[in-house]
Each structure stands twice: as C-alpha cells, then as structure tokens.
Residue, then its C-alpha position, 0 to 999 in steps of 0.5 A: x853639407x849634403x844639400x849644398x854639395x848637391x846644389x854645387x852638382x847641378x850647378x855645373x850641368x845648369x843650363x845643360x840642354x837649352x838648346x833643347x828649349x822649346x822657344x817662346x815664338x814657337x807657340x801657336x793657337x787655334x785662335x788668334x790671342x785677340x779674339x779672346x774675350x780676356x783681352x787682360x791676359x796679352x799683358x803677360x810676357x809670353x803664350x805659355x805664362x798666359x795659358x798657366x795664369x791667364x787661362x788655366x789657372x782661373x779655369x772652373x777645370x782646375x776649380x774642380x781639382x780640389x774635389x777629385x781624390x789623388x790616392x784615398x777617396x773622401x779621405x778627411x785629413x786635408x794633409x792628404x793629397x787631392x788632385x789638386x796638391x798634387x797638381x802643386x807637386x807637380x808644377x814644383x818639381x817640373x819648373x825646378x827641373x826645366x829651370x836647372x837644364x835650361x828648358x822652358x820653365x813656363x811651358x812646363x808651368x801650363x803643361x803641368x797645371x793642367x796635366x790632370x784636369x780630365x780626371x774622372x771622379x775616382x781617378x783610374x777607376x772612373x776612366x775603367x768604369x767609363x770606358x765599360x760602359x761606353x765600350x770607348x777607352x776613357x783617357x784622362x789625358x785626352x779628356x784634359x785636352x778636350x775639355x781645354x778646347x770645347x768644354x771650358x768657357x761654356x763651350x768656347x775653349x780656353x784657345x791654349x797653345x798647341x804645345x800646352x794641349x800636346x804636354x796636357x795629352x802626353x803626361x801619360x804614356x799608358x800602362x803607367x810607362x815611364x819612358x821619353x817620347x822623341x816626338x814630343x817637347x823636351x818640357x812634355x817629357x819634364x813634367x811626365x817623369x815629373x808627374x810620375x816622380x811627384x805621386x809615386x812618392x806623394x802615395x807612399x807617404x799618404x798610405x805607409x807614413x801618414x795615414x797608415x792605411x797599409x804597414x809598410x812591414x807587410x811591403x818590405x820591398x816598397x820600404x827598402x825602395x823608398x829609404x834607398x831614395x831618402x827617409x823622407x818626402x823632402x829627401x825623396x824627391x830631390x834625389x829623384x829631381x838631382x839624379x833625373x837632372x844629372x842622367x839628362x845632361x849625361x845623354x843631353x835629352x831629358x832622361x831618367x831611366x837608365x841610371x841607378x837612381x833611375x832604376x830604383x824608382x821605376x822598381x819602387x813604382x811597379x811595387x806601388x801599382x801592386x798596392x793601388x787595389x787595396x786602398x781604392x774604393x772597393x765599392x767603386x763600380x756600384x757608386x759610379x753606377x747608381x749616379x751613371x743610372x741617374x744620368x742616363x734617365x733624367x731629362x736634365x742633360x738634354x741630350x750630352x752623352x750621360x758618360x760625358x756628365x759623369x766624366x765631368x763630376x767631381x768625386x764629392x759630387x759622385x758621393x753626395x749623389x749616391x747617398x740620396x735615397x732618390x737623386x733628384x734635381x735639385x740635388x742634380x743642380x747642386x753639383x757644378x756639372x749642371x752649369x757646364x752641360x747646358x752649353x753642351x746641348x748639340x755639340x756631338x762631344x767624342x772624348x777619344x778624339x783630342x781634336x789636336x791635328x791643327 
C-alpha cells in the first residue's frame, strides 16, 4: 500500500513544472549536426536523444567508466559500484525525476550519462594528485566537457549541444554543495540533486551493507540517518526521488533543500564525506606517482602534458602499471590512453579551461 499511496502522490504534482522545460528547439551545437561523420544519428527524434545514444553512449569515455572506482578502488565483488553503475544510477533517478515534473527527460538522459566522464583514475584523490602536481585545480566536471569537445573522436569532439556540455560542467557545485544554481537548466539541477542522492546511498550500502568494510556500530549517526530514509537501497532512494519531487513542485523550481526529507539527506551526506578517507586507498599518492614518473620520462606521449595522460587513465591501468617492476612500452601500449594521445601531439590541452563561451 505504501507504494502505491506514493505513486497517487506524485501523480497529483506530475507535470508540475513544465514550463520550466528546456525545450528541444533550443538546442544548439558548436558545429552543424551535418558536419558530423555519423550522419546515422540525425534519425533520432531530437538533439539531445542524439548526444545520450548517438554521441555518448558509444564514446571510448563512457567505455572507460567500467574501469574507474566509484567508492572502493579494485574492489572484485561486480555488485560494487564502478563508475559506470553508478552512471546507471544516475540516468534512473534523473529521467524518473524530469519525467514526474515535466522537465526534459532526454536532456537529463545526455547530462547524466555523461556527468562523470572526466574522472581521474581514483576518483577525488586523482583530481587532488593532479591538481598537486600541476599547481592548476583539476575538476572532474570541467575535464568531462573537455574531453567531450577536443579529446573524443581523435580530437575532433563529440560536437554535443551546449545544454548537455553546461549540465556535464554543473553536476558538481564544489565542496560536495548540494545547492540549485538559478543560472543553469532546471534538468542540470535534476541530475545534480540526482547525482548526489544516487552515490550517497549507493556508498552506504557498498561499505556498511555490502562489503562491510566499515560497521555501521562505529557510525551510529550514518545508520540512524539512512533508515530514517528507508531500510534499504529501494527504499532509500524513492524517498529521496518523491520527496525531491514534492519540495519542487511546493516552490515550482527544481528543489531539495528545504524539506525534512531534504535536510535529512544533506545530514546524512555530510556524515558519509566523514567516512570517505577510511575506505580510500591509503597508498594513492605513491601510486599515482610512480605511473606520473613514468609519464613525465618516456618519449612516448610526444609532447601531451604527462598530467593530461594520467587524467585520461583508468584506475585498473594505473594498477597495472604500478605493479611493473619497470613500466615499459609495451605495457605503456597495453592501456587505452595510447590510442588517445597520438592525436593529442600540438594541441595545447588546458583542463581548467571548459572552453563553453560559444
């Protein structure tokens, strides 16, 4: 019964803020749609169904994904996330979102299958190790837009709408915020509240439920929290999705800050980033290193910035790399990055720079 007296509640707000919708005219590209080599994808109805399974989709970025840790780092249970799960996770409860309110579900569907595609191998720690070393602040979400435009299809871009590249670039609101951003879609709101929602609680259960990694006794807070939301990841994440919904239509803009729900959530978030340094890899730093070594003394990346190449690294390949006694290229040439950079030679790369003011 509850289910569906939850279901007769959104029912009554369905729709509620579609004239919010980013529309499907609006959509505009650096490029014409007809210079693009696939000429195939125009037969998709709209822009931004093209960017989700024409473009992204099929992208050797979002390959990548099923490479790069979520939360636990070389982990070999496959019911633990990897970034590409929770990719998954994040379209589901981004389209189920924008298609209760009214929004944009296929925008939503590009923004979020692409939100994460700039990740560094090790997730945060990478982006920490990066922007060390370069003395330049390494965001994923800026990285995402860049290798959208000037790093997929041997350097040519992926040529997305501008409104996918802005969601791509605003999933993230810096030091883990979980605010709306009047200056952007509604949709790239969607799938930020998403994004959050769907790791927070997709954590909880890989390292208290799953793994148990951490015992859920020694954070009494984090346990009380997350069973206040519901007693398991189902649970959990259609209270998260009903009450965003509810608090939105409430203030007729894409919401989830304000209500109980909401405040719950953001309690139970700022517990978890507590947890984070104890199931990262501790030995992070001298990994990332002795692979950026590598990098910085072989010939082999012609002249790419060696930081660009680790940015571009998945965590297995860090890993494997690491554990040669002494990396050479053949092993170098194992990893996918080598096909990626031999058409980065003479292109002067800046990954703070998202290059969207067109």
């Amino acid at each position: 019964m509850e289910g569906g007296r939850n279901m007769f509640e959104l029912e009554k707000i369905s729709g509620c803020l579609s004239d919010k919708k980013m529309s499907d005219s609006a959509a505009r590209r650096r490029q014409p749609a007809e210079l693009d080599e696939d000429l195939w994808i125009l037969h998709y109805h709209n822009d931004y169904s093209i960017d989700a399974y024409g473009k992204i989709l099929v992208s050797k970025a979002f390959r990548r994904l099923d490479s790069k840790t979520q939360v636990l780092t070389a982990n070999i249970n496959p019911h633990v996330r990897k970034r590409n799960s929770h990719t998954s996770e994040v379209v589901n409860a981004s389209t189920i979102i924008a298609r209760i309110l009214g929004l944009n579900e296929n925008l939503c569907l590009a923004i979020a299958l692409g939100h994460d595609i700039g990740h560094a191998p090790f997730g945060h720690l990478g982006e920490d190790f990066i922007s060390e070393i370069t003395g330049k602040n390494f965001r994923h979400e800026i990285f995402g837009v860049i290798i959208a435009q000037h790093i997929e299809r041997q350097g040519k871009g992926l040529n997305l709408t501008h409104q996918v590249l802005e969601g791509i670039k605003e999933h993230a609101r810096g030091l883990n915020k979980l605010s709306r951003k009047e200056s952007v879609s509604e949709e790239a709101n969607v799938v930020m509240y998403a994004d959050k929602i769907a790791y927070i609680l997709a954590d909880i259960n890989d390292i208290f439920e799953r793994t148990r990694i951490l015992d859920y006794r020694k954070f009494p807070q984090i346990y009380k929290l997350a069973h206040m939301c519901g007693e398991n990841q189902r649970e959990r994440m259609a209270f998260c999705i009903k009450n965003l919904c509810q608090e939105s239509a409430e203030k007729g803009y894409v919401s989830f800050e304000t209500s109980e729900a909401a405040e719950i959530f953001s309690e139970l978030k700022d517990n978890m980033y507590k947890v984070y340094g104890l199931v990262n890899l501790q030995n992070s730093a001298e990994v990332l290193g002795k692979v950026y070594s590598f990098l910085s003394e072989t010939e082999l990346i012609g002249d790419v910035n060696p930081a660009l190449v680790l940015a571009l690294m998945t965590d297995v390949e860090v890993i494997y790399l690491y554990g040669k006694d002494c990396i050479n290229g053949r092993d170098f040439y194992d990893c996918s990055v080598a096909e990626i950079i031999e058409h980065l030679n003479g292109k002067n790369i800046d990954f703070s720079d998202p290059d969207l003011d067109w």
